[in-house]
C-alpha positions as CSV (number, residue, x, y, z in Angstrom):
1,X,-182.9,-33.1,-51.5
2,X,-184.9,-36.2,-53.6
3,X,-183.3,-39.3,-53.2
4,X,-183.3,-41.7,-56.3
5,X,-182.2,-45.6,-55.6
6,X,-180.4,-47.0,-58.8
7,X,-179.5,-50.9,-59.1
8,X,-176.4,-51.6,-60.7
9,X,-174.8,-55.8,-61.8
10,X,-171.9,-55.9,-59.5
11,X,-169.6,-55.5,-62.0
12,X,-170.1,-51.6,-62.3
13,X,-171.1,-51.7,-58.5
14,X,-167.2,-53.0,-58.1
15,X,-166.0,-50.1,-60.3
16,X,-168.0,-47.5,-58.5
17,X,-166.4,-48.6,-55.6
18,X,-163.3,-48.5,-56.8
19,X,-163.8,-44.9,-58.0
20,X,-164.5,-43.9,-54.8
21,X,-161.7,-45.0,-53.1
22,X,-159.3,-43.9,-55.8
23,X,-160.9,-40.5,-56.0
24,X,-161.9,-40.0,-52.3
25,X,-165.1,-39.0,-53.0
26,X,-167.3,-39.8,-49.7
27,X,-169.7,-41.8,-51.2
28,X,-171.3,-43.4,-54.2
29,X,-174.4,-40.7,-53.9
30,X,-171.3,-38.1,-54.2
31,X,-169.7,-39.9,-57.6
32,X,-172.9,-40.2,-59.0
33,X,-173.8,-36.7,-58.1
34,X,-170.5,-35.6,-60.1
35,X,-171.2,-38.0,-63.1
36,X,-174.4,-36.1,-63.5
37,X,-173.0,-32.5,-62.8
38,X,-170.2,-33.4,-65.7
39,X,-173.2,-34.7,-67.7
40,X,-175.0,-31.6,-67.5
41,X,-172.1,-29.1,-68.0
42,X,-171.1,-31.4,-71.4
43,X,-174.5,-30.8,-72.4
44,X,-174.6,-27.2,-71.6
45,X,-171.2,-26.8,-73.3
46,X,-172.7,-28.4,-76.5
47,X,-175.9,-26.4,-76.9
48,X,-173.4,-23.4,-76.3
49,X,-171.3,-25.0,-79.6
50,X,-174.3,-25.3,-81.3
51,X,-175.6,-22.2,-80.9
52,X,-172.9,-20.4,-82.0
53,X,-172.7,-22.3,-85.2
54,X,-176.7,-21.6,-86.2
55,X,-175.7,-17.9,-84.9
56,X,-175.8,-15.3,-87.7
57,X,-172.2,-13.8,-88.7
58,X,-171.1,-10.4,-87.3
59,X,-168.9,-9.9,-90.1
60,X,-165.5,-9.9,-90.7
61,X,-163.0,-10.9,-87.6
62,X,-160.0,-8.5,-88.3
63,X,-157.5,-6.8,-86.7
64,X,-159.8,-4.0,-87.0
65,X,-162.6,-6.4,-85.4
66,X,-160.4,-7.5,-82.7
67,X,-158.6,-3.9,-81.9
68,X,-162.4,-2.7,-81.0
69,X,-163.1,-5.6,-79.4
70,X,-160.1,-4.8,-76.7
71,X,-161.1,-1.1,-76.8
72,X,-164.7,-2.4,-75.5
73,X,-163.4,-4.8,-73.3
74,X,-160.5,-2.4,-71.9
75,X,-157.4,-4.9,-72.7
76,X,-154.1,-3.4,-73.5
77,X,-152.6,-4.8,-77.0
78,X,-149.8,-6.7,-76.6
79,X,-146.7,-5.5,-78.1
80,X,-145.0,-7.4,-80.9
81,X,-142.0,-9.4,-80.5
């Protein structure tokens, strides 16, 4: 594991304190660790959004699209209410 030292004014030093306490995480390498885990999974998430907007169209999403879709997948349709 690399280790990276980060300075922080001891205003945001106070609140990562805080945060550690309130969250019980063990310590601030653990928080940050998080922080940047979240970071990377927004990111992720987002390149996942915007690849499926710049993907090209299947065509129509129907009841006939969705009926195979459940055959493929092996799900049992829901009966209506």
């Amino acid at each position: 594991m690399s280790t990276m030292n980060i300075s922080l004014p001891d205003e945001l030093k106070a609140f990562v304190d805080h945060r550690i306490q309130a969250e019980a995480y063990g310590s601030s390498s653990e928080y940050v660790r998080e922080l940047i885990r979240r970071d990377r999974d927004r990111e992720q998430f987002r390149q996942y959004l915007l690849d499926g907007v710049n993907a090209k169209p299947l065509g129509r999403m129907d009841a006939t699209y969705f009926a195979d879709l459940r055959k493929r997948l092996k799900v049992p349709r829901k009966p209506k209410a």
